[in-house]
C-alpha positions as CSV (number, residue, x, y, z in Angstrom):
1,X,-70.5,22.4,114.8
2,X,-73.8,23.2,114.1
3,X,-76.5,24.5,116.9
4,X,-80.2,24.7,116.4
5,X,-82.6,26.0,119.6
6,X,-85.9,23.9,119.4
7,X,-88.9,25.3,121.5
8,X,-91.1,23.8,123.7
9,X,-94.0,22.0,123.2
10,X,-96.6,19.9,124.7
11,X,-94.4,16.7,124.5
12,X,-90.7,17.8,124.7
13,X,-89.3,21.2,126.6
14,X,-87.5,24.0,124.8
15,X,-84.0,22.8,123.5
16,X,-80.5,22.7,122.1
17,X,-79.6,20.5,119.2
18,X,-76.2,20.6,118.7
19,X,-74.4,18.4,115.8
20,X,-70.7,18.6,115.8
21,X,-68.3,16.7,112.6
22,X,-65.5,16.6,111.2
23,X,-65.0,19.5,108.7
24,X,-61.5,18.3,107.7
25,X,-62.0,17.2,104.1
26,X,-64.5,20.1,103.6
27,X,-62.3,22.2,104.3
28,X,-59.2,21.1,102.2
29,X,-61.8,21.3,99.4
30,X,-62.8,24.4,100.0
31,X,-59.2,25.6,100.0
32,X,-58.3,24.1,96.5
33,X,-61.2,25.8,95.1
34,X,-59.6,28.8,96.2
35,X,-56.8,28.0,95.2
36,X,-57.9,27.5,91.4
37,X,-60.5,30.6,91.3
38,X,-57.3,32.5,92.1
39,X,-55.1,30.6,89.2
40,X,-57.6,30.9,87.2
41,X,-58.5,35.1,87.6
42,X,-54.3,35.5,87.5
43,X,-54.3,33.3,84.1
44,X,-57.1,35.5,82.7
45,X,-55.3,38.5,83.9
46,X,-51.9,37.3,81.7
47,X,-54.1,36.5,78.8
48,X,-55.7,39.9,78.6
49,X,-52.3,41.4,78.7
50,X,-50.5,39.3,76.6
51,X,-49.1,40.7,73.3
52,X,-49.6,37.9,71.4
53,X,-53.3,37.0,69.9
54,X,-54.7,34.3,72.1
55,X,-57.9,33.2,70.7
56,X,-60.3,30.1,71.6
57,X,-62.2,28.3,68.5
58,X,-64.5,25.6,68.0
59,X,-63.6,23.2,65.2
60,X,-65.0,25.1,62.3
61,X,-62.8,27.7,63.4
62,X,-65.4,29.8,64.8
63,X,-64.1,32.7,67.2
64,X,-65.4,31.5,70.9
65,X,-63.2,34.1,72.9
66,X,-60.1,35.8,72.1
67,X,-58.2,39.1,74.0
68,X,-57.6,42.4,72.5
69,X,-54.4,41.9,70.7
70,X,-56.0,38.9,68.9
71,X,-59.1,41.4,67.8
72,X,-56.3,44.1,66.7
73,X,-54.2,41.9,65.2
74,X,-57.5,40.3,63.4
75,X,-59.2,43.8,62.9
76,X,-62.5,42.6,64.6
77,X,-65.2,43.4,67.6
78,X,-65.5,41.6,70.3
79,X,-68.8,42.5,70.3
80,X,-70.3,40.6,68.9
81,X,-68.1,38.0,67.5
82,X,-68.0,37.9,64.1
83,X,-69.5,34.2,62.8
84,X,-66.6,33.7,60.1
85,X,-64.2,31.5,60.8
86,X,-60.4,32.3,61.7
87,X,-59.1,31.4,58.4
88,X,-61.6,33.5,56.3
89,X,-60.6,36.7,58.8
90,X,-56.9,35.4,58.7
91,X,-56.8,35.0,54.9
92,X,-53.5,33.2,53.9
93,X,-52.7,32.6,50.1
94,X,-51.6,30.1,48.3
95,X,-51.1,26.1,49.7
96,X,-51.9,27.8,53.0
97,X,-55.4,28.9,52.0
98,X,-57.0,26.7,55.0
99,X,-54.4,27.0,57.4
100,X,-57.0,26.1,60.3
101,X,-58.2,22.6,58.9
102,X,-55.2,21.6,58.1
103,X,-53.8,22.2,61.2
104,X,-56.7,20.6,63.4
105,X,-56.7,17.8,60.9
106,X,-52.2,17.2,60.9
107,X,-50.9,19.1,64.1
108,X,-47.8,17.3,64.4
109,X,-47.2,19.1,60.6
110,X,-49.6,22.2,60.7
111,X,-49.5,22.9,64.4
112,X,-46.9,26.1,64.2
113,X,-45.8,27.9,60.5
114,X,-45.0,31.4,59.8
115,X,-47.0,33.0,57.0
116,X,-47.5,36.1,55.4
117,X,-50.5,38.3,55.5
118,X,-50.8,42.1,54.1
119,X,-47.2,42.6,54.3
120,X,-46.5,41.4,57.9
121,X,-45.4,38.3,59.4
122,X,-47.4,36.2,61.7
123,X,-46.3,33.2,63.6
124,X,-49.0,30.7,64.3
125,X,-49.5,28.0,66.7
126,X,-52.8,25.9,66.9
127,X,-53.1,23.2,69.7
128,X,-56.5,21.2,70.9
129,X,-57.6,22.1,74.4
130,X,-58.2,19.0,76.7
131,X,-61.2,18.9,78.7
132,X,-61.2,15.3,80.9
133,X,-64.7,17.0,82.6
134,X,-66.6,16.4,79.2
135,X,-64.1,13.9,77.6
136,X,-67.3,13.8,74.7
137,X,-68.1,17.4,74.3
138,X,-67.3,19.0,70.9
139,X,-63.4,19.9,70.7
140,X,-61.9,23.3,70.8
141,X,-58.6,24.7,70.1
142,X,-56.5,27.8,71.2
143,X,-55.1,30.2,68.2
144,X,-51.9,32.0,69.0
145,X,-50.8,34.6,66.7
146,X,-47.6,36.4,67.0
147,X,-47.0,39.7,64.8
148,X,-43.4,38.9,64.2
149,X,-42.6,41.3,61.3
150,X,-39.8,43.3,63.0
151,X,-38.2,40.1,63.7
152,X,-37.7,38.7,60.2
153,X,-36.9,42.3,58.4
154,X,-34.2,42.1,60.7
155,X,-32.8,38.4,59.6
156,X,-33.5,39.7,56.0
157,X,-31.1,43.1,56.8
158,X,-28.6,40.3,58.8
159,X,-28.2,38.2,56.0
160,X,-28.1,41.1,53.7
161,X,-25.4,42.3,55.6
162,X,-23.8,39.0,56.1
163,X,-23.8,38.7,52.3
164,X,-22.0,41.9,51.5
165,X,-19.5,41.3,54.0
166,X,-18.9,37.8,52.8
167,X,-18.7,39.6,49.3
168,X,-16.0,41.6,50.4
169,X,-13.7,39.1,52.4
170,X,-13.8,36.8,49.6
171,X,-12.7,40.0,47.4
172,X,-9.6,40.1,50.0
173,X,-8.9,36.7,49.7
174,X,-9.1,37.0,45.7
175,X,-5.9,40.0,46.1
176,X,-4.6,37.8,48.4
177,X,-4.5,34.9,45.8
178,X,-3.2,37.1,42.9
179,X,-0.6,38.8,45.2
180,X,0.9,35.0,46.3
181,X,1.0,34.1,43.0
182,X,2.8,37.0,41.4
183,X,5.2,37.2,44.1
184,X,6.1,33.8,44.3
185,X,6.3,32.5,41.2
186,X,10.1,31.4,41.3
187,X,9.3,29.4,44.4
188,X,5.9,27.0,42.9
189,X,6.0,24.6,45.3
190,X,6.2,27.1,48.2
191,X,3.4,28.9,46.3
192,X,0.7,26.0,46.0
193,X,1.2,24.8,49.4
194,X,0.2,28.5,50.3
195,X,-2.6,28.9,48.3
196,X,-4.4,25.3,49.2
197,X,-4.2,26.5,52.9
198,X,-5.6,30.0,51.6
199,X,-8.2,28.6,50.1
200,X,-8.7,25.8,53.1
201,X,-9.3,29.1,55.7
202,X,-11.7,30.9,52.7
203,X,-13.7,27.7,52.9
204,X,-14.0,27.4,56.5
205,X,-15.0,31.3,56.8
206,X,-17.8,30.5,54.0
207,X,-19.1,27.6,56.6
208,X,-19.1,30.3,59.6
209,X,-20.6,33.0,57.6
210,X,-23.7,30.6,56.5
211,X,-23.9,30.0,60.5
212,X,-23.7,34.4,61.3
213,X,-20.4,33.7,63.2
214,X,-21.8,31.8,66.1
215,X,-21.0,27.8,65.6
216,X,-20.9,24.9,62.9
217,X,-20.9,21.7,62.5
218,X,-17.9,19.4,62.9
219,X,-18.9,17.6,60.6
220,X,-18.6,20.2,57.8
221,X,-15.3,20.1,58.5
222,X,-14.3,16.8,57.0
223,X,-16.4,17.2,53.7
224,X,-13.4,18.3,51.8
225,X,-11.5,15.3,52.9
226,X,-14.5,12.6,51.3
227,X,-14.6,14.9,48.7
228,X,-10.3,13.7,48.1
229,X,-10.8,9.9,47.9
230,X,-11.2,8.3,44.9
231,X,-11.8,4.8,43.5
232,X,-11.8,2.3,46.9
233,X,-10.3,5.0,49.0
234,X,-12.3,5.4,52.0
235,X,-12.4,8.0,54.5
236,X,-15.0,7.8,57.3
237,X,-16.6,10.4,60.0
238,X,-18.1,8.7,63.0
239,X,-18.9,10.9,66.2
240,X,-22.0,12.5,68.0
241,X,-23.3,15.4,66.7
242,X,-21.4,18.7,67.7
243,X,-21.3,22.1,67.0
244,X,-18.1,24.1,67.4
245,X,-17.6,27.5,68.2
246,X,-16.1,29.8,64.9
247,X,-12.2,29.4,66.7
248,X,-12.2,26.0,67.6
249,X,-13.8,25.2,64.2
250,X,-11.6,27.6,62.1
251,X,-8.3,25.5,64.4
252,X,-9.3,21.9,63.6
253,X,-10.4,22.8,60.1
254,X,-6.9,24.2,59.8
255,X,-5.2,20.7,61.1
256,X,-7.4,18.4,59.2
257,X,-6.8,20.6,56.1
258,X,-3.1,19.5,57.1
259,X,-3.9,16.1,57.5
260,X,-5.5,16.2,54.4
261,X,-2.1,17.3,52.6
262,X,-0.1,14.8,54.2
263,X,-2.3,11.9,53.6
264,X,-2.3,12.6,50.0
265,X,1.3,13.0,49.3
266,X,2.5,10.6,51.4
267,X,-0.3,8.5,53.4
268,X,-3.8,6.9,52.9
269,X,-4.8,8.8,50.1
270,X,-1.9,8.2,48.2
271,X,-2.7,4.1,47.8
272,X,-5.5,2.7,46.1
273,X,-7.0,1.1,49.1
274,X,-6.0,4.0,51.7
275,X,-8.5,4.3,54.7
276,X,-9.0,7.0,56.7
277,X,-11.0,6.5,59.7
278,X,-12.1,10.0,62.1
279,X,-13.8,9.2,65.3
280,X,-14.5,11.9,67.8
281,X,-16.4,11.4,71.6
282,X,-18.1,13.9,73.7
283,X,-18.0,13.3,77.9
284,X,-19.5,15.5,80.4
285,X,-22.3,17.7,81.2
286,X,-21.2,21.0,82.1
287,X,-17.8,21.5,81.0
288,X,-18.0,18.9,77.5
289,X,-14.7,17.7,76.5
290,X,-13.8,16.0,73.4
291,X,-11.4,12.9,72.0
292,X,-10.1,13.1,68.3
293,X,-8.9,10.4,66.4
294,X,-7.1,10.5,63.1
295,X,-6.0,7.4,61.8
296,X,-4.7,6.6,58.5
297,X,-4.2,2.8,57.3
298,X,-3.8,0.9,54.3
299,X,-1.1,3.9,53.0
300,X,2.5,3.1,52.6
301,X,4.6,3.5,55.9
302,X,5.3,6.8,57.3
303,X,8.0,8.5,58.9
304,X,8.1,11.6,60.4
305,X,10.3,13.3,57.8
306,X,6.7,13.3,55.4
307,X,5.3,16.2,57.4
308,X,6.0,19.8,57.2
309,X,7.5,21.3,59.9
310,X,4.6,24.4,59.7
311,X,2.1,21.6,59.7
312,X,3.2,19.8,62.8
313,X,3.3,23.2,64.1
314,X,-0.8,23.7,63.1
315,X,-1.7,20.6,64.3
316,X,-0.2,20.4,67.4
317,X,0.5,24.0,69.0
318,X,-2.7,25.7,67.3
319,X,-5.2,22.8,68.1
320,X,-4.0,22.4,72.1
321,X,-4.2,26.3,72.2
322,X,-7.9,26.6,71.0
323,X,-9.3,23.4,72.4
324,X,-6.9,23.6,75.9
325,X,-5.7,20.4,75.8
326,X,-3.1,18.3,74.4
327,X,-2.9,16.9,70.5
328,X,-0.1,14.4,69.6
329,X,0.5,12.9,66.3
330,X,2.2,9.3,66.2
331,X,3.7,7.4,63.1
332,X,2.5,3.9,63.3
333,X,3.9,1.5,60.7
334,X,1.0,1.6,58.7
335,X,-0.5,5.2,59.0
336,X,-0.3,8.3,60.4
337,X,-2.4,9.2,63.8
338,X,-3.2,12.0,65.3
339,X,-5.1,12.5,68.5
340,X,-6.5,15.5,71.0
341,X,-8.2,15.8,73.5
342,X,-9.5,19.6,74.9
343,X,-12.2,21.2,76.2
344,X,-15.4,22.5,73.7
345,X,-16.0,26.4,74.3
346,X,-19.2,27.1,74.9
């Protein structure tokens, strides 16, 4: 409501005007302006604080505004601004030499990399700043560097470490060898049989040590077994992608070396045209379980003799244990199955 006193004159006597409306929308308006002014002081506030370089450039690479830890990370002023571009005052070497244009002119390629600069490591990411008010004014881009030096000496002293421990193990495993093959050399058969499983677990723990201990592929798992077929052999890996924790993957690695044995002394791998198929599914969201499929064909028939009792064991009692489930093997007249199902550890 507005209220505006009129005073007299000769044709009309002193007065109120009064003009009331509706201030509804005005209001709301009003309010969202509020509402971003104060979004917009906090975002500033975040910005100035932030430890990473956060720096706003035209598309010469000009400096428009940046914080403090971009003007200490890039040795400048902020005032003024200096007039070379980013990548003269970020100077990479090398394919990388302008880092900017390239990654204005291909951001889904050059839109994040890690470089090297004076002996540190930065991490860069470069991203075009939309502006739907002035859809045709000249574009600009926001620059975030990240000093991420203590981050990669410490990958470089992990997988130095990782190395020399891998070094050693392996050295065990080499005693190990030499010690199985001295000692039972009157019983060959029992000897081999020893050493191909010694060697299957040395494999696996090469796998986990490439992946620090943490979780690998399934599918590295069954490279050994294509590696065994020969000629029109076939042995085929069809599942979802999945990555197994280092017990579960040291457990199945352990049965499918198994599998492996069997199938070529006495199943698929033994025939010319010997197929082995290995399927695996994933259900649920939460708690993920997984179905395993084994199954041998075009091999001559099996019976349940052809498997070792220590490898029935493995397969059965050591997979249900790690996976908590159930594993069954079955002799079908023309192959060998074997089937789990469990629950994947997280």
């Amino acid at each position: 409501m507005n209220i505006v006193q009129r005073s007299a004159t000769p044709e009309m006597p002193a007065r109120f005007d009064i003009v009331l409306f509706d201030a509804t929308e005005r209001t709301s308006i009003e309010r969202r302006l509020r509402e971003k002014q104060k979004q917009a002081e906090e975002l500033a506030v975040i910005v100035r604080n932030a430890k990473s370089g956060i720096l706003r450039c035209d598309e010469h690479g000009k400096i428009r505004r940046c914080n403090e830890a971009a003007a200490k990370l890039l040795g400048i002023d902020t005032d003024p601004l200096p007039d070379e571009p980013i990548d003269r005052l970020l100077a990479l070497q090398g394919e990388n030499e302008d880092w900017f244009r390239k990654a204005i002119k291909e951001p889904d390629n050059g839109g994040s990399f890690e470089e090297n600069y004076n002996s540190r490591h930065y991490s860069i990411s470069i991203g075009e700043i939309a502006n739907p008010e002035e859809p045709y004014a000249a574009k600009e881009y926001s620059v975030i560097l990240r000093d991420v030096s203590e981050r990669v000496l410490a990958d470089q002293r992990m997988q130095l470490l990782v190395g020399e421990l891998n070094h050693r193990v392996r050295n065990v495993f080499s005693v190990v060898t030499g010690l199985i093959r001295q000692s039972l050399r009157a019983k060959p058969k029992f000897r081999d049989e020893l050493l191909d499983r010694l060697q299957s677990m040395a494999e696996s723990h090469d796998i986990l040590t490439r992946n620090y201990w943490k979780d690998a592929s399934i599918r590295e798992i069954f490279t050994r077994v294509q590696a065994q077929a020969s000629g029109h052999q076939k042995v085929v890996a069809d599942g979802p992608d999945l990555r197994l924790e280092p017990n579960q993957f040291k457990a199945l690695s352990m049965a499918v070396h198994e599998l492996t044995t069997n199938a070529r002394k006495y199943g698929a791998l033994l025939a010319d045209r010997g197929v082995i198929d290995i399927s695996w599914t994933v259900e649920g969201t939460g708690e993920k379980t997984i179905d395993f499929l084994w199954r041998e064909s075009g091999g001559p028939a099996v019976e349940a003799r052809d498997v070792s009792g220590f490898g029935t064991t493995m397969m059965e009692r050591v997979v249900s244990t790690e996976f908590d489930g159930s594993a069954d093997i079955r002799f079908r007249p023309d192959g060998l199955e074997f089937a789990f199902r469990g629950v994947i550890k997280s």
